[in-house]
mmCIF file of the C-alpha atoms, coordinates in Angstrom:
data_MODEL
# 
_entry.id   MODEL 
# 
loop_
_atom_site.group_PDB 
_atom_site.id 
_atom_site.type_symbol 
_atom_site.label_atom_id 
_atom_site.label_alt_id 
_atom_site.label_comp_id 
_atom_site.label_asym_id 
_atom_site.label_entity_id 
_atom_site.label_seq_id 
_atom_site.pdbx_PDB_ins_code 
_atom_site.Cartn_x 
_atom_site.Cartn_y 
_atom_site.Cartn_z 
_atom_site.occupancy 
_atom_site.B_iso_or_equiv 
_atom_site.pdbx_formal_charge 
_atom_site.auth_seq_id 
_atom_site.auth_comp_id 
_atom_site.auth_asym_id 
_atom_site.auth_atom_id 
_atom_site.pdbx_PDB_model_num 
ATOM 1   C CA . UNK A 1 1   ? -109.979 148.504 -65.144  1.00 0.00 ? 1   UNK A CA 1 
ATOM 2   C CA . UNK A 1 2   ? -109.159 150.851 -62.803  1.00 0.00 ? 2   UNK A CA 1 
ATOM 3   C CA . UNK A 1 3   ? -109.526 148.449 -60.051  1.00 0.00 ? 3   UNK A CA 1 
ATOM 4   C CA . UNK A 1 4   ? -107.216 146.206 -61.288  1.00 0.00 ? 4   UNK A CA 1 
ATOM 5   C CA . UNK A 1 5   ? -104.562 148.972 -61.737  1.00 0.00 ? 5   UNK A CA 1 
ATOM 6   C CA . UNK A 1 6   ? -104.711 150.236 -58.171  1.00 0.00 ? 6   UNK A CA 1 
ATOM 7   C CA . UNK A 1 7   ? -104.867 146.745 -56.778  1.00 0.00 ? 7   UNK A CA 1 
ATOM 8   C CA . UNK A 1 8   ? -101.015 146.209 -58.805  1.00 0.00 ? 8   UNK A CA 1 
ATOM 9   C CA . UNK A 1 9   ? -100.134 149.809 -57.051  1.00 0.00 ? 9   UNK A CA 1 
ATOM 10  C CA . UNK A 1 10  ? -100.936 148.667 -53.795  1.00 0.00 ? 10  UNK A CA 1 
ATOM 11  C CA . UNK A 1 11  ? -99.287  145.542 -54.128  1.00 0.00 ? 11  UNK A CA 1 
ATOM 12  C CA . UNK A 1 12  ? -95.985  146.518 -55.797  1.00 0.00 ? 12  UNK A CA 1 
ATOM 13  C CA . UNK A 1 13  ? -96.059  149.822 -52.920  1.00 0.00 ? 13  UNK A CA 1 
ATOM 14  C CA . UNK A 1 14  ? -96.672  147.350 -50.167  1.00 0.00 ? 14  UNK A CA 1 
ATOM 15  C CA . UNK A 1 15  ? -93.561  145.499 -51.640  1.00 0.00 ? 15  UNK A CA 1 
ATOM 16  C CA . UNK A 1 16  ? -91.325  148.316 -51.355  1.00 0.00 ? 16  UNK A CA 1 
ATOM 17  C CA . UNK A 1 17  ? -92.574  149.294 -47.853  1.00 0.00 ? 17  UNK A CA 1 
ATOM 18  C CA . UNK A 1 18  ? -91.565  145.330 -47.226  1.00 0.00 ? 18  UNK A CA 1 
ATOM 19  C CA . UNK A 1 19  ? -88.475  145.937 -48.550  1.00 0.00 ? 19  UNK A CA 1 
ATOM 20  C CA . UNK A 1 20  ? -87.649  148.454 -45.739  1.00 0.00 ? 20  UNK A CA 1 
ATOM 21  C CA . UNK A 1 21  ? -87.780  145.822 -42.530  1.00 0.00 ? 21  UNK A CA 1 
ATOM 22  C CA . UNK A 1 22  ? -85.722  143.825 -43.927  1.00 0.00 ? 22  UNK A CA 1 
ATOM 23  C CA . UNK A 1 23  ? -81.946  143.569 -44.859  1.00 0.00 ? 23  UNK A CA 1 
ATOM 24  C CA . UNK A 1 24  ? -78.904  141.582 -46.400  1.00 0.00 ? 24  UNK A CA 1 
ATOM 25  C CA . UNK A 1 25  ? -76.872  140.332 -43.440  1.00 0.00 ? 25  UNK A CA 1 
ATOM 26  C CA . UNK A 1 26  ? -73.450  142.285 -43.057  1.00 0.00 ? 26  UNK A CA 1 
ATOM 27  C CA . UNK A 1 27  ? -70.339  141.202 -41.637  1.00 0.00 ? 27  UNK A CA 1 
ATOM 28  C CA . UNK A 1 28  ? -66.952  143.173 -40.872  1.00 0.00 ? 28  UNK A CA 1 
ATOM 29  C CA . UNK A 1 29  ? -65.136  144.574 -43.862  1.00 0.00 ? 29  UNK A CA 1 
ATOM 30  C CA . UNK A 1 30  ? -62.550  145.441 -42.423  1.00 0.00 ? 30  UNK A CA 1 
ATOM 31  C CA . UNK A 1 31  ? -61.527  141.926 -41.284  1.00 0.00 ? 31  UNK A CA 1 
ATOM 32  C CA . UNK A 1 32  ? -58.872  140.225 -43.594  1.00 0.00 ? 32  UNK A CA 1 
ATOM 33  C CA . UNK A 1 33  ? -59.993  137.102 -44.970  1.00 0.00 ? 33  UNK A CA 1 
ATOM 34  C CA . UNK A 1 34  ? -58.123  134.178 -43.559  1.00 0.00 ? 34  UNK A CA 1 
ATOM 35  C CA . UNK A 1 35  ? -56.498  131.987 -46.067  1.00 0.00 ? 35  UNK A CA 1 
ATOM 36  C CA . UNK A 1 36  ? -59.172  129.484 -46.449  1.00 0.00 ? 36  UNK A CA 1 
ATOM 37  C CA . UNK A 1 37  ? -61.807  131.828 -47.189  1.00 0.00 ? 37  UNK A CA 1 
ATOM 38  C CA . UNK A 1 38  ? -58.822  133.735 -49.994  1.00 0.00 ? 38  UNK A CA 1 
ATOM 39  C CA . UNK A 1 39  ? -58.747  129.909 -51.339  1.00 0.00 ? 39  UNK A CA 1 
ATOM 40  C CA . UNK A 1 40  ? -62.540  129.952 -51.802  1.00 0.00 ? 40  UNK A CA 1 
ATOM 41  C CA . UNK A 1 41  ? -62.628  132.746 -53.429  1.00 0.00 ? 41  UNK A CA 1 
ATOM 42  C CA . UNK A 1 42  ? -59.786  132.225 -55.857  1.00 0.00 ? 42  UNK A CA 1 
ATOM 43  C CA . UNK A 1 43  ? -61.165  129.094 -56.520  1.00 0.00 ? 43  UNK A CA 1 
ATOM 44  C CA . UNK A 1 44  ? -64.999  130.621 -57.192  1.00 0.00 ? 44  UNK A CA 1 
ATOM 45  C CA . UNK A 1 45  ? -63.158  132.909 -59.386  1.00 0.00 ? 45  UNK A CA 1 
ATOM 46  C CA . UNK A 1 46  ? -61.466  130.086 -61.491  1.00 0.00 ? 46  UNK A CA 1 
ATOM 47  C CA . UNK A 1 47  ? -64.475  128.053 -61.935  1.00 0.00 ? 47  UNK A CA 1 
ATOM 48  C CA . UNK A 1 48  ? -66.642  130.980 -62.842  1.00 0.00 ? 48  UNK A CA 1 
ATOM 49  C CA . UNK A 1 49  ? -63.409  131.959 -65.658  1.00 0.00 ? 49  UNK A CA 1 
ATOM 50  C CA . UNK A 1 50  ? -63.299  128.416 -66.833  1.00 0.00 ? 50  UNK A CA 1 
ATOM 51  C CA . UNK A 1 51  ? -67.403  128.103 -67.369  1.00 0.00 ? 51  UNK A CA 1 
ATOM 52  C CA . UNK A 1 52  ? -67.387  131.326 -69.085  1.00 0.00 ? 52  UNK A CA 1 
ATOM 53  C CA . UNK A 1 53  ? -64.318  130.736 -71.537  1.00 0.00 ? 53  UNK A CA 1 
ATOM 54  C CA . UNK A 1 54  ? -65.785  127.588 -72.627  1.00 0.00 ? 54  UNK A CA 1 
ATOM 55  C CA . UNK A 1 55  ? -69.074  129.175 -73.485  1.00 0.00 ? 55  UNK A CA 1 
ATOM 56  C CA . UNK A 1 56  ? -67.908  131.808 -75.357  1.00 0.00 ? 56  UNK A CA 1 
ATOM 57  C CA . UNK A 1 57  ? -65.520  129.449 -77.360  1.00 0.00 ? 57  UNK A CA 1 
ATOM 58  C CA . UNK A 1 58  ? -68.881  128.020 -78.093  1.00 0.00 ? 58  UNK A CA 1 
ATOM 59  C CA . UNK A 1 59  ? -70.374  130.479 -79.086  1.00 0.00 ? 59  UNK A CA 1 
ATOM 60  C CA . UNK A 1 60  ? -67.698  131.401 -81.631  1.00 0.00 ? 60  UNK A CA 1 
ATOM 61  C CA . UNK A 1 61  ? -67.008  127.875 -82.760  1.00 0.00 ? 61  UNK A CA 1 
ATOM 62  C CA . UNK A 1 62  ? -70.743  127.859 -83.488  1.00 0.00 ? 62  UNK A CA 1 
ATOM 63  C CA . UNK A 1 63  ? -70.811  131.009 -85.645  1.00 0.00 ? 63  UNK A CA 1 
ATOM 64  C CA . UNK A 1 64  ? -67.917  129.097 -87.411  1.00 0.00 ? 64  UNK A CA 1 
ATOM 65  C CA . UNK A 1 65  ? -69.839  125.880 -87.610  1.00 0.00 ? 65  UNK A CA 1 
ATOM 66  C CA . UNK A 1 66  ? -72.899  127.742 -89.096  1.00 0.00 ? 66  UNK A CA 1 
ATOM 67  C CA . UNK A 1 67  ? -70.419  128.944 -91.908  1.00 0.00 ? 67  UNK A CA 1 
ATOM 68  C CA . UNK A 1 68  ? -68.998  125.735 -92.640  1.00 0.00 ? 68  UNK A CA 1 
ATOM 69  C CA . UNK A 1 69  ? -72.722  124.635 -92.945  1.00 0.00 ? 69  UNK A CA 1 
ATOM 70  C CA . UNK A 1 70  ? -73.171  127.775 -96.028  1.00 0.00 ? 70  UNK A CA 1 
ATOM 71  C CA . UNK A 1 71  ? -70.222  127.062 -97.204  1.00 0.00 ? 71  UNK A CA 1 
ATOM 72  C CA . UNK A 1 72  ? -70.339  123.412 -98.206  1.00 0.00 ? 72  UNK A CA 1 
ATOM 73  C CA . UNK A 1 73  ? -73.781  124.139 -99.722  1.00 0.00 ? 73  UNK A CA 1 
ATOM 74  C CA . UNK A 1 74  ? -72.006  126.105 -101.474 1.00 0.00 ? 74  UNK A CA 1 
ATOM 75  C CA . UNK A 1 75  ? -69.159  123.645 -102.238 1.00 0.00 ? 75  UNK A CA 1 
ATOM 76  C CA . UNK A 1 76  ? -72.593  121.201 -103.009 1.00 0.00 ? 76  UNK A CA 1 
ATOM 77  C CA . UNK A 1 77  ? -74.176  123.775 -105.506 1.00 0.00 ? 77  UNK A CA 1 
ATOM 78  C CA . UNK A 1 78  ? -70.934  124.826 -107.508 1.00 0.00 ? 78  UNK A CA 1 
ATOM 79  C CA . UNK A 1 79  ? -69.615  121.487 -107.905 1.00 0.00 ? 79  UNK A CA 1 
ATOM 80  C CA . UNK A 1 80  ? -73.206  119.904 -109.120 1.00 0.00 ? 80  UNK A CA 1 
ATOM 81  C CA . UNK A 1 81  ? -75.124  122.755 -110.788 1.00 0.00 ? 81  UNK A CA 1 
ATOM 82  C CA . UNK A 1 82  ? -71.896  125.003 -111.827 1.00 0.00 ? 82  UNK A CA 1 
ATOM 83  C CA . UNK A 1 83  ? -72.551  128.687 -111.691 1.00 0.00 ? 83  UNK A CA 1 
ATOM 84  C CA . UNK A 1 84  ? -76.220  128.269 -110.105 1.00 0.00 ? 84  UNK A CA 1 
ATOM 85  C CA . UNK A 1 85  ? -75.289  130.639 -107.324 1.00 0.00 ? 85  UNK A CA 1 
ATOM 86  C CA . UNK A 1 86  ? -75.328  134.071 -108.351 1.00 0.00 ? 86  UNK A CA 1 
ATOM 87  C CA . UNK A 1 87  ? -72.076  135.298 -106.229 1.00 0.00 ? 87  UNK A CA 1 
ATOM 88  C CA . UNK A 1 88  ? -69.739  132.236 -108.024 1.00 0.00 ? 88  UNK A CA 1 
ATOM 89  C CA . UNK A 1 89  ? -71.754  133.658 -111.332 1.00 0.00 ? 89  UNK A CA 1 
ATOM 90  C CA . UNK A 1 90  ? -70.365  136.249 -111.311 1.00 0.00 ? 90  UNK A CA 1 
ATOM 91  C CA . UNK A 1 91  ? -66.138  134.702 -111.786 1.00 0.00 ? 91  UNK A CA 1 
ATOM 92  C CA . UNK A 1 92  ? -67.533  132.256 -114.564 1.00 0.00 ? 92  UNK A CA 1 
ATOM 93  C CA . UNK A 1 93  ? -65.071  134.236 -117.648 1.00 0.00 ? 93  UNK A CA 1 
ATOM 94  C CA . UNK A 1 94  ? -62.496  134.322 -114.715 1.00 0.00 ? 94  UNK A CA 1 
ATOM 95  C CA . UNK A 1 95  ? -62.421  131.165 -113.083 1.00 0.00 ? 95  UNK A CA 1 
ATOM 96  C CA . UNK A 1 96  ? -62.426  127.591 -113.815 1.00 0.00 ? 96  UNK A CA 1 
ATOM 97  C CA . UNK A 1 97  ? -65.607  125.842 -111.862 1.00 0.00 ? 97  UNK A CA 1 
ATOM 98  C CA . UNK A 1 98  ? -63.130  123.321 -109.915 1.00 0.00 ? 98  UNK A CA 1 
ATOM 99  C CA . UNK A 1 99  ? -60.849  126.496 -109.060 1.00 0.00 ? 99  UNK A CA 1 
ATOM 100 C CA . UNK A 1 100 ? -64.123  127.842 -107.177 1.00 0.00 ? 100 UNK A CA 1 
ATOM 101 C CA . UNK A 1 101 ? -65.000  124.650 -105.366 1.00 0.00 ? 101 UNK A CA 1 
ATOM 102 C CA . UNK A 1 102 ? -60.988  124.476 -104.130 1.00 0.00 ? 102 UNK A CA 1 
ATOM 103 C CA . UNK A 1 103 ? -61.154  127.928 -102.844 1.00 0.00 ? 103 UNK A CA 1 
ATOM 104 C CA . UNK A 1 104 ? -64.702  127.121 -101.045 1.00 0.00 ? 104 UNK A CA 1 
ATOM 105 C CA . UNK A 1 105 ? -62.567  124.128 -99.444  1.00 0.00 ? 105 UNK A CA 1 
ATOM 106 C CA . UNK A 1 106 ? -60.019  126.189 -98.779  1.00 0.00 ? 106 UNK A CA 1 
ATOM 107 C CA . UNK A 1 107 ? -62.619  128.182 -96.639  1.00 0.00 ? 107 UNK A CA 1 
ATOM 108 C CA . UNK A 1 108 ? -63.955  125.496 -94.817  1.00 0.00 ? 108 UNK A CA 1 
ATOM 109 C CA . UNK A 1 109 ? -60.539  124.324 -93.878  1.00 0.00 ? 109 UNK A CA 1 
ATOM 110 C CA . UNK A 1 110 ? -59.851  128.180 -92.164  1.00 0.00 ? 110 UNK A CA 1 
ATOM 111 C CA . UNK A 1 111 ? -63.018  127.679 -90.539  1.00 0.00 ? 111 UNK A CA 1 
ATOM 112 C CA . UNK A 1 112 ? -61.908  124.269 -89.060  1.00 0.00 ? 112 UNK A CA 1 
ATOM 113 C CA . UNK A 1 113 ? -58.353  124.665 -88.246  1.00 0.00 ? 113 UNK A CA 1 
ATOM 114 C CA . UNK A 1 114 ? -60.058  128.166 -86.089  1.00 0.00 ? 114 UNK A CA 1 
ATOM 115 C CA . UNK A 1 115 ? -62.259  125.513 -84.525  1.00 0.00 ? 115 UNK A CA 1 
ATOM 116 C CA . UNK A 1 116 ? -60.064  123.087 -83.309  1.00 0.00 ? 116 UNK A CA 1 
ATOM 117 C CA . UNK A 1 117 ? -57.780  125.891 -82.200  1.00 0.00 ? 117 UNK A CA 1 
ATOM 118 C CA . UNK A 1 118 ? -60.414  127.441 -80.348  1.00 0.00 ? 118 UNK A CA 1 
ATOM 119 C CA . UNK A 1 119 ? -61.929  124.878 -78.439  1.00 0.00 ? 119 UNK A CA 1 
ATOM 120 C CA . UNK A 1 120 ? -58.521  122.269 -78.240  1.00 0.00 ? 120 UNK A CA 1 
ATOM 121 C CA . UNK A 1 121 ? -56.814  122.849 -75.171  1.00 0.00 ? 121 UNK A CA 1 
ATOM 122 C CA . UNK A 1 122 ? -52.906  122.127 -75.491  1.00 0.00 ? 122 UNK A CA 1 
ATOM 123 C CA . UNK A 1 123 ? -50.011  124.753 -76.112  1.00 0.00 ? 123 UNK A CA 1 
ATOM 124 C CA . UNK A 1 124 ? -50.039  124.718 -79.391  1.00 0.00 ? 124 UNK A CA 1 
ATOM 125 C CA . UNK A 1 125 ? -53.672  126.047 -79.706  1.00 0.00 ? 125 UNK A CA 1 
ATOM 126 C CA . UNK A 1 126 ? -52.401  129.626 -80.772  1.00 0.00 ? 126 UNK A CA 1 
ATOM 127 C CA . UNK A 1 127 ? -50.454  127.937 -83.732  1.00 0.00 ? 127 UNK A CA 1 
ATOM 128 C CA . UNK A 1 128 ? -53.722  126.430 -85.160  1.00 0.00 ? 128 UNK A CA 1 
ATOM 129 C CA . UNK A 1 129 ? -55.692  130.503 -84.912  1.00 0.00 ? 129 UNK A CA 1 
ATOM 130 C CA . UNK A 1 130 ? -52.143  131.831 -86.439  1.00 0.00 ? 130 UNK A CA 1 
ATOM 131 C CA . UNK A 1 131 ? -51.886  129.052 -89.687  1.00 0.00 ? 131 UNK A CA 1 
ATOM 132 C CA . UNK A 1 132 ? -55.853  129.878 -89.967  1.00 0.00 ? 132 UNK A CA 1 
ATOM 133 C CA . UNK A 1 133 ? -55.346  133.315 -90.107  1.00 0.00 ? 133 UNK A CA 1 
ATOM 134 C CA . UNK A 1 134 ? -52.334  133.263 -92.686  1.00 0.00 ? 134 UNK A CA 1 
ATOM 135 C CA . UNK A 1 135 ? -54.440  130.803 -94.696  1.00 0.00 ? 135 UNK A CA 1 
ATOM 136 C CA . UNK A 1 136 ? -57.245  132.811 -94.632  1.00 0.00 ? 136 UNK A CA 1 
ATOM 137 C CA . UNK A 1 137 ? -55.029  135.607 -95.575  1.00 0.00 ? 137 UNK A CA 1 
ATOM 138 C CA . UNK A 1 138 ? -54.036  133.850 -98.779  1.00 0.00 ? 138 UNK A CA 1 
ATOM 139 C CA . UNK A 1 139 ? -57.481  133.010 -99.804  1.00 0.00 ? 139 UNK A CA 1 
ATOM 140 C CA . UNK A 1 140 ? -58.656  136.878 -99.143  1.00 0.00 ? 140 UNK A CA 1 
ATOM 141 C CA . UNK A 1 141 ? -55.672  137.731 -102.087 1.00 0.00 ? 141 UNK A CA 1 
ATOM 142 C CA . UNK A 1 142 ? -56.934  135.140 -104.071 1.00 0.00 ? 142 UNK A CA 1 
ATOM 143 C CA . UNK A 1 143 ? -60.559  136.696 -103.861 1.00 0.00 ? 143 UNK A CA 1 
ATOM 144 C CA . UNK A 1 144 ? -59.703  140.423 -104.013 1.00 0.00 ? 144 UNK A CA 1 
ATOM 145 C CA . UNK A 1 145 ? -57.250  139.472 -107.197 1.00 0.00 ? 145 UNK A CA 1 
ATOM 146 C CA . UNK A 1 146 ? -60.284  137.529 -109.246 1.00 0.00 ? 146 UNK A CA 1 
ATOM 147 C CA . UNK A 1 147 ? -62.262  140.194 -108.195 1.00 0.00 ? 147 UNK A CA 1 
ATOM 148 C CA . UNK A 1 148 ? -59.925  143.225 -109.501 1.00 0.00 ? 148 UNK A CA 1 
ATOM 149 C CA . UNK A 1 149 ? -60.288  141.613 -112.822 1.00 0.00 ? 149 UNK A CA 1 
ATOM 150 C CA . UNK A 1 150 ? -63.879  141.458 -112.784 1.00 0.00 ? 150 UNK A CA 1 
ATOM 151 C CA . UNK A 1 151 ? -65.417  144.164 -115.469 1.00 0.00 ? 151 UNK A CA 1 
ATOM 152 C CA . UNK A 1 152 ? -67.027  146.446 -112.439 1.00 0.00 ? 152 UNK A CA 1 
ATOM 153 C CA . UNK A 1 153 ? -65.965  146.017 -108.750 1.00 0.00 ? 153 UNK A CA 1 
ATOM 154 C CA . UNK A 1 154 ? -68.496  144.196 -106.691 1.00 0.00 ? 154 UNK A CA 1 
ATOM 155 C CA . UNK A 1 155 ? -68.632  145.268 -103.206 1.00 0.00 ? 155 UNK A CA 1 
ATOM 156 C CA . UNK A 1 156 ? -71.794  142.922 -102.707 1.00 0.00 ? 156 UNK A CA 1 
ATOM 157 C CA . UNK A 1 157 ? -68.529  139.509 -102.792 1.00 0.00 ? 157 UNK A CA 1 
ATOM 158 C CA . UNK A 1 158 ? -66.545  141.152 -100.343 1.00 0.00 ? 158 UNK A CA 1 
ATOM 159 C CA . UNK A 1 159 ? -67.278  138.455 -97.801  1.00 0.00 ? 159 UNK A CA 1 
ATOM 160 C CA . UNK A 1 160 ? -66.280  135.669 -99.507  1.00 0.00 ? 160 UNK A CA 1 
ATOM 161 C CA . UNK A 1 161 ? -62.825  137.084 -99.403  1.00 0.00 ? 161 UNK A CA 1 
ATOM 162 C CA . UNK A 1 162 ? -62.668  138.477 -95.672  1.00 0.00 ? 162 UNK A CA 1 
ATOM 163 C CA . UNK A 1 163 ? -65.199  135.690 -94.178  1.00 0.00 ? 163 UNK A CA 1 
ATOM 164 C CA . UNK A 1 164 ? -62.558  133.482 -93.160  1.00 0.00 ? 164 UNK A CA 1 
ATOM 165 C CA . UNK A 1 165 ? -59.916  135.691 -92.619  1.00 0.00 ? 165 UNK A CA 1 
ATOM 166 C CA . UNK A 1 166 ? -62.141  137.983 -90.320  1.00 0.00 ? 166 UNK A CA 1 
ATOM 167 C CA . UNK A 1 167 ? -63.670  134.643 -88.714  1.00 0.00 ? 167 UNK A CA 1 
ATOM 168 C CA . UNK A 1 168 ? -60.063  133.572 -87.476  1.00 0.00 ? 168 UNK A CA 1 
ATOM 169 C CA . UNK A 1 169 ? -59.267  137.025 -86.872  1.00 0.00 ? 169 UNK A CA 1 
ATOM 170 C CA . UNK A 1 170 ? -62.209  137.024 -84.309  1.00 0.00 ? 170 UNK A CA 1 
ATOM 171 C CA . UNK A 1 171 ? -61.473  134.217 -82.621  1.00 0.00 ? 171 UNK A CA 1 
ATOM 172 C CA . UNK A 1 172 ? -57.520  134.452 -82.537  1.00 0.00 ? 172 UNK A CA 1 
ATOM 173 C CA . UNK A 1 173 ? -58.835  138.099 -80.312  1.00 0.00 ? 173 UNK A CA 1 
ATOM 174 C CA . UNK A 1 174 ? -61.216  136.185 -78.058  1.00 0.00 ? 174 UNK A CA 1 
ATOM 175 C CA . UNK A 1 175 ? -58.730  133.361 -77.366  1.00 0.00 ? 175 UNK A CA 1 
ATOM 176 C CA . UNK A 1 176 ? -56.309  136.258 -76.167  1.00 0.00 ? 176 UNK A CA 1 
ATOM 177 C CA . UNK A 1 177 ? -58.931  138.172 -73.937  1.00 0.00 ? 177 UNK A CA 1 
ATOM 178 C CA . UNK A 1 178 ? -59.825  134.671 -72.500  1.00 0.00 ? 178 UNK A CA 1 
ATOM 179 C CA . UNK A 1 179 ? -56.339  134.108 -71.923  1.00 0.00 ? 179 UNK A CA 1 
ATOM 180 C CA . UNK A 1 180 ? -55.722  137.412 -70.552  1.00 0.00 ? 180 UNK A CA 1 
ATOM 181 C CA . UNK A 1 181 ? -58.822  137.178 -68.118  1.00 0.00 ? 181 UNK A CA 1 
ATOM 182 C CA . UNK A 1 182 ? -57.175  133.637 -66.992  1.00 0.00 ? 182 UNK A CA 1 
ATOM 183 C CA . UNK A 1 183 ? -54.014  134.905 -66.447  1.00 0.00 ? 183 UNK A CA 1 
ATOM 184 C CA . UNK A 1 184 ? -55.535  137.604 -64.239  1.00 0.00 ? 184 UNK A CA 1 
ATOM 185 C CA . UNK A 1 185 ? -57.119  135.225 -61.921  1.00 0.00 ? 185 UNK A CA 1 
ATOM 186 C CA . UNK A 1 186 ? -53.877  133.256 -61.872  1.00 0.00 ? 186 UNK A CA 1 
ATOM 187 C CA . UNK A 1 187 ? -52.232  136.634 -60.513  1.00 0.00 ? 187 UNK A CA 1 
ATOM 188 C CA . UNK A 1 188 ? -55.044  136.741 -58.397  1.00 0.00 ? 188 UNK A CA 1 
ATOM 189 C CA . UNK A 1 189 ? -53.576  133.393 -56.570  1.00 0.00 ? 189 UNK A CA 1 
ATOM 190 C CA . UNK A 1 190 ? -50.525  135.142 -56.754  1.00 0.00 ? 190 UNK A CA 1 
ATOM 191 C CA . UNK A 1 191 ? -51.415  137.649 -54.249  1.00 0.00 ? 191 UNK A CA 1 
ATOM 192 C CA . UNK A 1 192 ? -52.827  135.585 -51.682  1.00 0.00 ? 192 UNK A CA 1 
ATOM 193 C CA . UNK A 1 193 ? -51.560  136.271 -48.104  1.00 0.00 ? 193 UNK A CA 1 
ATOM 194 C CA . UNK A 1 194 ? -51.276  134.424 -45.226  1.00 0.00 ? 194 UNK A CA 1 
ATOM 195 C CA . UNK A 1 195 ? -53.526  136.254 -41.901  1.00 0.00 ? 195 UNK A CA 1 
ATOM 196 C CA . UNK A 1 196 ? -53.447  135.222 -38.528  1.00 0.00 ? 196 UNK A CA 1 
ATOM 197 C CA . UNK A 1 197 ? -55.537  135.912 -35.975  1.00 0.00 ? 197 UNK A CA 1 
ATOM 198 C CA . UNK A 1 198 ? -53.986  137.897 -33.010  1.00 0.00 ? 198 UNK A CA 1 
# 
């Protein structure tokens, strides 16, 4: 056991000492770059933007996707075996069953009009986050209301009225720091200057 331990030791320490003869190669920093090597870079810069703004609209329109999924489950269960799921239980003196499985659609469409402004392309993607969040806005009064009138206030079926809204609320603020982080590296172009050699 031992052995083995200062065998590692000698190893990773005989690393290290390796690390000492040799080095990253360095060039002047204080030369400008020329305008072909600025274009490089820009363009490294707008590739690398681009790669990571579609993952992370990805990764969002995933989470959404994932909530759809629950959601029309849910839309399954209420409209087949009314009242089976303990958080619509809990509206059955309040609500009509069809009135649940509307609102549950109602839901689903947030979550896909935030999608397809998310990951759609076109000038008119911030419309699509903005009617998402105003609809999911409605359907968060519609839940808190129904929910006032319950006999005791049930924090527990507080996400089925912010879910959507804070779903499109989330991705309306990613689509702006993606946009913001584009526009920066459009600046970036911007500022490009021409260098000659003298």
């Amino acid at each position: 056991m031992m052995q083995k331990l200062r065998r590692k030791w000698g190893k990773s320490r005989r690393y290290r000492d390796d690390d000492h003869n040799f080095s990253l190669p360095t060039r002047d920093d204080f030369r400008p770059l020329d305008f072909h090597e600025q274009e490089e870079l820009v363009r490294t810069f707008e590739r690398s933007q681009a790669q990571q703004s579609l993952v992370w609209r990805i990764v969002f329109s995933g989470m959404l996707i994932g909530y759809i999924l629950f959601l029309s489950y849910s839309i399954y269960q209420q409209a087949n075996f009314p009242w089976h799921m303990r958080y619509h239980a809990y509206f059955m003196y309040e609500l009509n069953s069809w009135n649940v499985v509307a609102a549950d659609c109602v839901a689903v469409l947030v979550c896909l009009i935030t999608i397809f402004g998310l990951l759609h392309n076109s000038k008119h993607h911030k419309e699509c986050l903005w009617y998402s969040c105003f609809l999911g806005l409605l359907l968060a009064f519609f839940w808190l209301y129904h929910m006032m009138r319950l006999s005791k206030f049930r924090w527990d079926l507080i996400w089925l009225s912010v879910g959507p809204l804070s779903g499109a609320g989330i991705c309306l603020y990613v689509d702006r720091l993606l946009d913001e982080s584009s526009e920066e590296v459009r600046k970036l172009r911007g500022y490009m200057y021409s260098y000659k050699a003298g």
